[in-house]
C-alpha positions in Angstrom: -49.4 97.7 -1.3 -48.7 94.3 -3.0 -50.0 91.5 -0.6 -48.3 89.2 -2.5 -44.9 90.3 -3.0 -42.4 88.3 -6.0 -40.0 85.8 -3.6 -37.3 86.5 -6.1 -37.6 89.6 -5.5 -37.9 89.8 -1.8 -34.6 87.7 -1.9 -32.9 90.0 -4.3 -33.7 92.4 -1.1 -32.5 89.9 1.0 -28.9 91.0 2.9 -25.8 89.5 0.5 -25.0 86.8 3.5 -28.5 85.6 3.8 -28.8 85.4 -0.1 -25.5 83.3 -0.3 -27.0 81.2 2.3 -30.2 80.4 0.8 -28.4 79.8 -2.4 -26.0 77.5 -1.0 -28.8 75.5 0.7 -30.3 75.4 -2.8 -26.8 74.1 -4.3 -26.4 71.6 -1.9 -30.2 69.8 -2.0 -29.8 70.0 -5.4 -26.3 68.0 -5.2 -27.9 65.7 -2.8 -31.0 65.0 -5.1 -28.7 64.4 -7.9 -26.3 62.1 -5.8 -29.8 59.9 -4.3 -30.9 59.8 -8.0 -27.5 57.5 -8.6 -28.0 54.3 -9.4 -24.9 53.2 -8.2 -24.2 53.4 -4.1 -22.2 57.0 -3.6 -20.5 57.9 -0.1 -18.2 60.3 1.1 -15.6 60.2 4.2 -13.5 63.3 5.6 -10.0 62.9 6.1 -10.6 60.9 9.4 -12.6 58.5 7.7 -15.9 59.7 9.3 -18.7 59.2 7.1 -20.5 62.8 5.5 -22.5 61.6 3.4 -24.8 58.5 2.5 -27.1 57.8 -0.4 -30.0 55.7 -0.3 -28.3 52.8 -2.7 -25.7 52.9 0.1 -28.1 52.0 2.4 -30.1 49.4 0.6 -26.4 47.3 -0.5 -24.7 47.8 2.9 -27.9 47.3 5.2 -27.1 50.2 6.9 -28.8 53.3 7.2 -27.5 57.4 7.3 -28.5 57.9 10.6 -26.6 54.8 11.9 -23.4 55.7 9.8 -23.5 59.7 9.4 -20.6 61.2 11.3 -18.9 58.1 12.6 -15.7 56.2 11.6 -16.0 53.9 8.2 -13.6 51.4 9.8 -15.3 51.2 12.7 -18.6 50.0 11.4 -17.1 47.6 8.6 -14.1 45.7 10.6 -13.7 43.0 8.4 -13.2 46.1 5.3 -9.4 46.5 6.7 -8.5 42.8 5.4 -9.8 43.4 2.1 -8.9 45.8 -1.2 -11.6 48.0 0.5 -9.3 49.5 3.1 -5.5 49.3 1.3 -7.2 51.1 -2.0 -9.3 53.6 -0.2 -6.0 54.6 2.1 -3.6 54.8 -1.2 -5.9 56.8 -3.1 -6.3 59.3 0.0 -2.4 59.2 0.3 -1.4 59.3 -3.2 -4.2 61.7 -4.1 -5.3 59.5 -7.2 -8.5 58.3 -8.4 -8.5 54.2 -7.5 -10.8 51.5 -9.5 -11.4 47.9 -8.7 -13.4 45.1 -8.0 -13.8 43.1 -4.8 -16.2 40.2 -3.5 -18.0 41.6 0.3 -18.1 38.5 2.4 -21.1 40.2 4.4 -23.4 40.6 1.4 -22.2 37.6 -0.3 -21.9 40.0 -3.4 -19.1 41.6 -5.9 -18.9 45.1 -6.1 -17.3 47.2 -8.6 -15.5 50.4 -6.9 -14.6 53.8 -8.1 -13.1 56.2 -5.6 -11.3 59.5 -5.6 -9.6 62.3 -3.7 -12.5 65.3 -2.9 -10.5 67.4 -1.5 -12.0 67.3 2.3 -11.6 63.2 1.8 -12.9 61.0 -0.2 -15.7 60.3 -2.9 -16.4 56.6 -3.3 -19.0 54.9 -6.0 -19.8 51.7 -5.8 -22.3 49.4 -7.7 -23.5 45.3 -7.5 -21.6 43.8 -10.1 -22.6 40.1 -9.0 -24.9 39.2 -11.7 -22.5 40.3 -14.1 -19.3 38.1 -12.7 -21.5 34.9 -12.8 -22.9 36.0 -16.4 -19.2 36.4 -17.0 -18.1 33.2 -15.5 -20.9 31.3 -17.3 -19.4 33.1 -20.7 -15.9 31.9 -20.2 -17.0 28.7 -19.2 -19.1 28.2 -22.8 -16.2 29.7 -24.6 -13.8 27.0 -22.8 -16.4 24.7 -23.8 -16.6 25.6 -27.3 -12.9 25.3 -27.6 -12.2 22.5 -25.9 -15.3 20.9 -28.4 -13.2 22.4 -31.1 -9.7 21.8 -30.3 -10.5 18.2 -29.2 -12.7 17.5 -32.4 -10.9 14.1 -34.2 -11.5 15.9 -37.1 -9.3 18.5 -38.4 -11.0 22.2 -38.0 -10.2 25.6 -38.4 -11.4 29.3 -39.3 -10.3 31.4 -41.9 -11.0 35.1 -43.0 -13.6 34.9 -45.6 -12.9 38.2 -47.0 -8.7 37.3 -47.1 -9.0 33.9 -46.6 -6.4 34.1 -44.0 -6.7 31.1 -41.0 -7.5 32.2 -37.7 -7.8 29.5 -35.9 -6.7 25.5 -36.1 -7.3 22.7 -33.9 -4.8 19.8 -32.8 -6.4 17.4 -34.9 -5.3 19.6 -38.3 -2.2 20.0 -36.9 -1.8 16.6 -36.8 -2.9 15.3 -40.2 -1.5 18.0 -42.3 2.3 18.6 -40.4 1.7 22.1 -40.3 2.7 23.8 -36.6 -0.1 26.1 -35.4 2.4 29.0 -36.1 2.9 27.9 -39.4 -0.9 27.4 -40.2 -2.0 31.0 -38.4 0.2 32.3 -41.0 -1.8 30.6 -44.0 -4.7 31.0 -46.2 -6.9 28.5 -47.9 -4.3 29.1 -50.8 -1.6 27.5 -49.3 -2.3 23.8 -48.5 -3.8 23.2 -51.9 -1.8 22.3 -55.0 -1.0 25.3 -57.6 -3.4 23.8 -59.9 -6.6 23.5 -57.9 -6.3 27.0 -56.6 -8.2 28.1 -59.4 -11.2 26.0 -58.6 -10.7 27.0 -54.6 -11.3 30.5 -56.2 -14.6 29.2 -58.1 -16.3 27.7 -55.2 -15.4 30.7 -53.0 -17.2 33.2 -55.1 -19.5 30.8 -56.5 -20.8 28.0 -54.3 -20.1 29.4 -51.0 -23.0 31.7 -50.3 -22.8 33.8 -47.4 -24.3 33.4 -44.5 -25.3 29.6 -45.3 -24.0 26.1 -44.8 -22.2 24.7 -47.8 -20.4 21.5 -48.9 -17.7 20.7 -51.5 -15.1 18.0 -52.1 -11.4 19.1 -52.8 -8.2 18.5 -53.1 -5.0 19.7 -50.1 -1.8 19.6 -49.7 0.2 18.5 -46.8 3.2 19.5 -45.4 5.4 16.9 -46.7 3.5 17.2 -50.0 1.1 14.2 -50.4 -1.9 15.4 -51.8 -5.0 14.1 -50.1 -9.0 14.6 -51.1 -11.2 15.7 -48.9 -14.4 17.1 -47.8 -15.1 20.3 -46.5 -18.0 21.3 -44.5 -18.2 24.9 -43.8 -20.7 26.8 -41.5 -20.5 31.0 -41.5 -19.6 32.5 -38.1 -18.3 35.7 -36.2 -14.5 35.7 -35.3 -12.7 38.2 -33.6 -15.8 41.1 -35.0 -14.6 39.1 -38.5 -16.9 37.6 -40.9 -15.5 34.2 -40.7 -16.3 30.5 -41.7 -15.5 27.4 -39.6 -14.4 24.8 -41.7 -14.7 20.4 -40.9 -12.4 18.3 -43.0 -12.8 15.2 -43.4 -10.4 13.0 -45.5 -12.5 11.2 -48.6 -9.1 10.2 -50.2 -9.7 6.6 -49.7 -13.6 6.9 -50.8 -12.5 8.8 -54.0 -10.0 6.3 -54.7 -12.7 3.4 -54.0 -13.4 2.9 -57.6 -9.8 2.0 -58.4 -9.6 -0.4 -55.6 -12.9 -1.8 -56.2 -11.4 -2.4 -60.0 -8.3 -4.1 -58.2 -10.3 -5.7 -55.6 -10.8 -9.5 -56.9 -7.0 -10.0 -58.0 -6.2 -8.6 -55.2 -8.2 -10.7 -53.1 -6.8 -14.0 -55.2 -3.6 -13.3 -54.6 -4.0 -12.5 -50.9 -5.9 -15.6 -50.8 -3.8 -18.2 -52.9 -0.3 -17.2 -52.3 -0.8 -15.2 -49.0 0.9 -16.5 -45.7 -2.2 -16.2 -43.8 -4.2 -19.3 -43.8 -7.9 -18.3 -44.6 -11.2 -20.2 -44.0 -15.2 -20.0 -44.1 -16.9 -21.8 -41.9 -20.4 -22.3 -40.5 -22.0 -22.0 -37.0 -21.1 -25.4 -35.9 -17.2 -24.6 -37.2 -17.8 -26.8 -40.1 -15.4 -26.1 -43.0 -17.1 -24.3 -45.9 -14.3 -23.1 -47.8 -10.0 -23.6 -47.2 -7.4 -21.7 -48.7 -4.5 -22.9 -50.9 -2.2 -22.0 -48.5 -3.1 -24.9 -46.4 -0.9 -27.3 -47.9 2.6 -25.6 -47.3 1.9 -24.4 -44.5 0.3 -27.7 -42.2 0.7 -30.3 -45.2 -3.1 -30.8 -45.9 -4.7 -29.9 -48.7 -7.4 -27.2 -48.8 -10.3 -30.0 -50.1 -9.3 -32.2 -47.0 -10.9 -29.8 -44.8 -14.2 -29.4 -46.2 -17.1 -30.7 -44.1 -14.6 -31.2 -41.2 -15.0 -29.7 -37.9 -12.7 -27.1 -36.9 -12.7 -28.7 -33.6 -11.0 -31.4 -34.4 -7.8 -30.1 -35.1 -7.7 -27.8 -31.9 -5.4 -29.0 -29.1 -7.7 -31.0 -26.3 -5.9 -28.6 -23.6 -7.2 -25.5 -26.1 -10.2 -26.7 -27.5 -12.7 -25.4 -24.3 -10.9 -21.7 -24.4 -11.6 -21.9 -28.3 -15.3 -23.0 -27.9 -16.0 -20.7 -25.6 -14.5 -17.7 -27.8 -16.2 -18.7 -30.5 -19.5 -19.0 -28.7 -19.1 -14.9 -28.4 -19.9 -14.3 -32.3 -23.3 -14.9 -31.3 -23.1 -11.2 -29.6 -20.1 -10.0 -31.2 -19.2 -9.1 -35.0 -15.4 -9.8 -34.7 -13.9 -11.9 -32.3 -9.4 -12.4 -32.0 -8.8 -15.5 -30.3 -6.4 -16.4 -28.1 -2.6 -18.6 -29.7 -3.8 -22.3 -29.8 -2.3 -25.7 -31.4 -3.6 -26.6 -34.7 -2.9 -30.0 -35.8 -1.2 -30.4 -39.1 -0.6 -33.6 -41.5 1.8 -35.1 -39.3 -0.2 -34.9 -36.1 2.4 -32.2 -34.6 0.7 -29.4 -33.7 1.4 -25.6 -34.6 0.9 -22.4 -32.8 -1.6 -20.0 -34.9 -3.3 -16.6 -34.3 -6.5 -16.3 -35.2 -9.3 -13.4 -36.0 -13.0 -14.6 -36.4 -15.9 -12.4 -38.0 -19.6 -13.2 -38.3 -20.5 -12.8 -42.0 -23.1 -15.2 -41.9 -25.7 -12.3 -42.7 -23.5 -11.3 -46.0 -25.6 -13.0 -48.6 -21.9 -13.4 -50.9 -20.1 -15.4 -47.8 -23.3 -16.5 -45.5 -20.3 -18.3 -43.0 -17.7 -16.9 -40.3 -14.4 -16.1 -42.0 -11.5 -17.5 -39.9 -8.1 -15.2 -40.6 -5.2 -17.7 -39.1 -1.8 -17.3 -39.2 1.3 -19.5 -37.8 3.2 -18.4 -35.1 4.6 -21.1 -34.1 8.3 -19.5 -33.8 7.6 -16.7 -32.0 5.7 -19.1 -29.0 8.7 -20.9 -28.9 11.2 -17.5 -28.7 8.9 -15.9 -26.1 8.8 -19.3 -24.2 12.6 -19.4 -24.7 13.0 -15.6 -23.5 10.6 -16.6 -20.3 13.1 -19.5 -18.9 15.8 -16.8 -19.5 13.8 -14.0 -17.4 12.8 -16.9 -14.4 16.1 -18.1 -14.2 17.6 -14.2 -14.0 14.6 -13.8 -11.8 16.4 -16.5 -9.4 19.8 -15.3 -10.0 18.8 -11.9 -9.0 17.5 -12.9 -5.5 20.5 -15.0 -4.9 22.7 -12.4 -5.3 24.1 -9.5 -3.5 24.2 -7.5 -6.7 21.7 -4.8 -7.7 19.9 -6.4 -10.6 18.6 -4.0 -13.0 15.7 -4.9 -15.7 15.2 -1.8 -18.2 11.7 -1.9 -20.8 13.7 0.8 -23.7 10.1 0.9 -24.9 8.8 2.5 -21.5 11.7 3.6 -20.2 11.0 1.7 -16.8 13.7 0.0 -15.0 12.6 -2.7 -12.6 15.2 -3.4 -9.8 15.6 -6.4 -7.2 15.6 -6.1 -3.8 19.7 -4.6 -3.6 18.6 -1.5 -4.6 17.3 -1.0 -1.2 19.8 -3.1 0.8 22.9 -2.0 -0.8 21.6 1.4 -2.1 18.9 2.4 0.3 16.2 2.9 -2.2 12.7 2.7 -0.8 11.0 1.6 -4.5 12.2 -1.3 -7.0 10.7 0.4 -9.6 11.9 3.7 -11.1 12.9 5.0 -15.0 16.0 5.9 -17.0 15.8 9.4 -15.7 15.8 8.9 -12.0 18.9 6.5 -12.8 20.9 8.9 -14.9 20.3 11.6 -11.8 22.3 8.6 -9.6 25.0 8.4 -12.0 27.8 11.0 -10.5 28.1 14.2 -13.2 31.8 13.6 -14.0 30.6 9.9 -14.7 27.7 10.5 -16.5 29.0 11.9 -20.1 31.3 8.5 -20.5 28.2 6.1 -19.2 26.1 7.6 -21.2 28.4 7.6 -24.2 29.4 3.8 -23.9 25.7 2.9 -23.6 25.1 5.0 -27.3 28.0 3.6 -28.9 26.9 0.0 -27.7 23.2 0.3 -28.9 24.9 2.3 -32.2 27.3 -1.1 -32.7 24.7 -3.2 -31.8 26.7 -5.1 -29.6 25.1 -7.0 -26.5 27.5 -6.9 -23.5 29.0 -4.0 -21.7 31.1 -2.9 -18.5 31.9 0.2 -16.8 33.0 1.4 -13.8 31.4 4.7 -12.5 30.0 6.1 -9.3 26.4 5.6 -8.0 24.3 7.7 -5.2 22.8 5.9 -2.5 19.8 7.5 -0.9 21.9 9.2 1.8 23.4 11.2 -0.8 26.9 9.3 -0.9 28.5 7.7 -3.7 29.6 3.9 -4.0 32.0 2.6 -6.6 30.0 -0.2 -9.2 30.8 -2.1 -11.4 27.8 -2.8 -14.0 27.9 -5.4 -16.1 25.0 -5.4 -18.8 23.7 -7.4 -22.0 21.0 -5.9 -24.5 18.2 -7.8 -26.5 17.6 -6.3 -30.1 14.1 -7.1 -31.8 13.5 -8.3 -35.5 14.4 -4.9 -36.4 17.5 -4.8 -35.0 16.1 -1.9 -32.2 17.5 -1.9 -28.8 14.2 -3.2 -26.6 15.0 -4.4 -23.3 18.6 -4.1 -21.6 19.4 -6.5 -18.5 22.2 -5.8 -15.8 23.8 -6.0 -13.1 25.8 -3.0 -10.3 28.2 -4.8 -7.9 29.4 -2.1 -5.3 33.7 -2.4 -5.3 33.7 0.5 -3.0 35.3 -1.6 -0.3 37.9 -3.2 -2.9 39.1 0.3 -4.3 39.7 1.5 -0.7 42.2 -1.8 -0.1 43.4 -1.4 -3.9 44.3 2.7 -2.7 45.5 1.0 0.3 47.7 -1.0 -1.3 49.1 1.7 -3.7 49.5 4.1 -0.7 51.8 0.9 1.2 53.9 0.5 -2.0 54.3 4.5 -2.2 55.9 4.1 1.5 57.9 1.4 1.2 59.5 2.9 -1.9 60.4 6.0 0.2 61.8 3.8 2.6 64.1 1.4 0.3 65.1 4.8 -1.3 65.9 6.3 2.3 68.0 3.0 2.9 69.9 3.3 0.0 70.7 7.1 -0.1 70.3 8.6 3.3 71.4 5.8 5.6 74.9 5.5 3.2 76.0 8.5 3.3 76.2 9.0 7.1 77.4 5.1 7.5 80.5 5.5 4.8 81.4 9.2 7.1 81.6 7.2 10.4 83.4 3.9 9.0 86.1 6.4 7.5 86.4 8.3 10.6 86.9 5.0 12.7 89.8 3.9 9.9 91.3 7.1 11.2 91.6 6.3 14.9 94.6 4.5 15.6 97.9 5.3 17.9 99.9 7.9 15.9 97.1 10.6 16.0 97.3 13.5 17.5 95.0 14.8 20.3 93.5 17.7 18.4 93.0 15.1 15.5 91.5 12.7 17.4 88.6 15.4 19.0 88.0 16.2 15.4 87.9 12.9 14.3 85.1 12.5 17.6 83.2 15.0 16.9 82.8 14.3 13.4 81.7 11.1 14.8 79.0 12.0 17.2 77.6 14.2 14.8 77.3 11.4 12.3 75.8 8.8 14.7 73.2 11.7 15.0 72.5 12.1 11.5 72.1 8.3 11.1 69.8 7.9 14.3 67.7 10.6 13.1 67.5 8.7 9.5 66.8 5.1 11.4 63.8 7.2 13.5 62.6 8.5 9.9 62.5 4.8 8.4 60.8 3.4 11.7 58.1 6.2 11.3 57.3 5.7 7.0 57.4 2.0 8.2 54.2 2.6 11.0 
């Protein structure tokens, strides 16, 4: 006898339901080695949510171990589940009998989790890994690529990235946008072929096959096209790059047009600067540390009377104001620190000892071995201190008028579009703010009003005329309308452009009511006079001809007729008195 019989072949003697047994104890560990072998947490629940199985990741993310969860109710041991995707995705997958995917944050682990769970049959089969690391790695990434674009988009330099193999952009930032007219749908439907001028696109081919090796930096100076067609020079810097899973190049332009057309200007330069210099308006001097005159320009004499040799070796100070001359000093005292320097309007004292309002602009030169002074850059603006002084006694004395009156004064800036009010606007309006802009006012304006205010104010700014009034209907902060009358001037500048518009809103609520009033009265006591000439006649001519009629010779039956006619006629005319007496009250 065999003492050591085959086990496979002591099972294959084995009864059919012990055999099916064994093997389905071998199926199962198997399945349950495979399942602990996951990586990613695996668990299962029956169809009252009672937990049948639980792998070892399981335990390790959810702190929890098989024998404390095995058998009892998933909702019972993780409460705060049912507030979460947990609980309303698990329960839709087990009634809907579909497979569920997606990823929540679990408050008790302080960790994201990426789910995958599905109908088994018996319940349900739920994977689960840590996907933590991989949301900050991916919150990191977006943040870089925001960074990136944001360093790209916001670059003052105009940047895109085109398709080397088709040339086609991909990309464009604001600032290209800007400078070359092109919207960013227009340019994203561009190559590198289209913003250059027909003939250069020849060349643009050369250095793309020629001096643009891949994979390295490269340089070149060309020639674009904008949108409106001006032609401009340029340089391109171009670095190689991966866009999209496209072999790509990002591209810096930077506009060389004025440096290419240096040597032109620099051939133009001297006359230019003669003329500027001799028969300019500005007056231009050089001058040394101490404001000592070092060279005057011609334009001296028309403009304060002295000749340009008169100033030499003269202080600058001397001509200054008394009242300016500290501000000055001090200003000027900042060239020590500063290259540049605009001072401050001051008098300047010409020939005739009146003195003149100028603007100047100071730079330090004295290190330029071809000047070796400060350059003085003055200019007179003596009529434009004297407007603006002008327009200020206008503006204090509306400033008085407009707190003297009952009126809603109204100040509107065109440039800004604010509107600055005075104190009516919350007395007679109920307005909490004085200032507010064109828009909040137009909403006040009532709709059927707003098409003719609106239209006036155009065709008064159009016409360029300077006074208006209309009548329309204004909110008050209750939400009621009052009746106004605005009555409004506009200022144009030296260009003849609308820039600041002064009025003012009188309410006349009260005086339309008693004009209405008034209209309503006359309407009545034309009824009336029409009453008393029509319906008071006719029953007054009945009973005077019925009273001609009485006398002696009538007969009985007549004379009943005649008072019966009578009566009824007094009535009529009573009743046509009480009518009167009533459109009278």
């Amino acid at each position: 006898m065999n003492k050591n019989p085959n086990p496979e072949r002591c099972a294959s003697n084995s009864p059919p339901a012990e055999r099916f047994e064994n093997e389905l104890i071998k199926y199962k560990q198997k399945i349950t080695n495979i399942l602990e072998s996951f990586t990613d947490a695996f668990f299962e629940v029956n169809l009252n949510w009672e937990v049948t199985f639980w792998n070892k990741e399981c335990e390790r993310l959810l702190s929890k171990s098989r024998e404390e969860i095995i058998g009892k109710n998933l909702w019972d041991q993780y409460t705060k589940a049912k507030s979460l995707k947990f609980f309303s995705e698990y329960q839709r997958a087990m009634q809907e009998n579909i497979a569920v995917r997606f990823q929540e944050y679990w408050p008790g682990k302080r960790i994201w989790v990426e789910v995958s769970a599905f109908p088994s049959g018996e319940g349900l089969s739920v994977y689960f890994k840590d996907i933590t690391e991989w949301k900050r790695m991916n919150r990191e990434l977006k943040k870089e690529k925001k960074r990136y674009y944001d360093l790209f988009n916001q670059s003052p330099l105009p940047q895109w990235v085109y398709d080397f193999n088709t040339l086609a952009i991909l990309q464009v930032n604001d600032a290209a946008i800007k400078q070359y007219g092109y919207s960013r749908k227009e340019f994203m439907k561009m190559t590198l072929n289209d913003n250059r001028p027909q003939e250069q696109i020849s060349k643009l081919a050369d250095i793309v096959s020629k001096k643009i090796i891949k994979g390295q930096f490269n340089s070149s100076i060309v020639q674009h096209r904008k949108k409106n067609g001006e032609i401009i020079f340029v340089q391109v810097d171009g670095n190689p790059i991966m866009f999209d899973h496209k072999n790509a190049r990002l591209v810096i332009v930077v506009d060389q047009t004025e440096q290419v057309n240096a040597e032109i200007e620099l051939a133009r330069s001297e006359q230019r600067f003669k003329s500027l210099v001799q028969d300019g308006s500005d007056l231009i001097g050089i001058l040394d540390n101490q404001g000592n005159y070092k060279y005057v320009s011609p334009t001296t004499a028309p403009i304060l009377g002295i000749e340009a040799s008169d100033f030499i070796g003269k202080n600058a100070f001397d001509f200054i104001h008394p009242e300016d001359k500290s501000s000055i000093q001090l200003e000027f005292d900042r060239l020590r620190n500063d290259k540049q320097v605009k001072l401050p309007p001051f008098r300047f004292k010409n020939k005739y000892g009146e003195y003149r309002w100028i603007e100047t602009i100071i730079t330090n030169m004295l290190d330029d071995p071809s000047i070796e002074g400060i350059v003085s850059n003055s200019r007179d603006i003596t009529e434009r201190i004297e407007h603006e002084t002008k327009t200020q006694e206008l503006l204090d004395r509306f400033s008085i008028v407009s707190k003297a009156t009952s009126d809603a004064i109204w100040d509107w800036d065109i440039t800004t579009g604010k509107i600055q009010w005075n104190q009516a606007i919350k007395s007679v309006f109920g307005y909490s703010d004085t200032c507010y802009n064109i828009e909040w006012w137009e909403k006040q304006i009532h709709p059927d009003d707003l098409v003719n205010v609106q239209t006036e104010f155009s065709n008064l700014i159009e016409n360029t005329n300077s006074k208006l009034q209309l009548k329309y209907r204004f909110r008050c902060a209750d939400g009621s309308y009052k009746c106004v009358l605005d009555r409004s001037f506009i200022l144009f500048g030296q260009d003849h452009q609308p820039i600041r518009m002064i009025g003012s809103l009188q309410d006349i609520t009260t005086q339309n009511e008693h004009l209405k009033a008034i209209q309503n009265q006359n309407a009545r006591l034309h009824e009336i006079s029409h009453m008393q000439a029509h319906d008071v006649r006719a029953p007054l001519a009945r009973i005077i001809g019925l009273v001609n009629l009485l006398d002696d010779r009538v007969s009985k039956e007549t004379l009943t007729a005649v008072i019966s006619h009578l009566t009824s006629s007094t009535y009529e005319l009573d009743e046509v008195l009480r009518k009167i007496i009533n459109k009278s009250s």
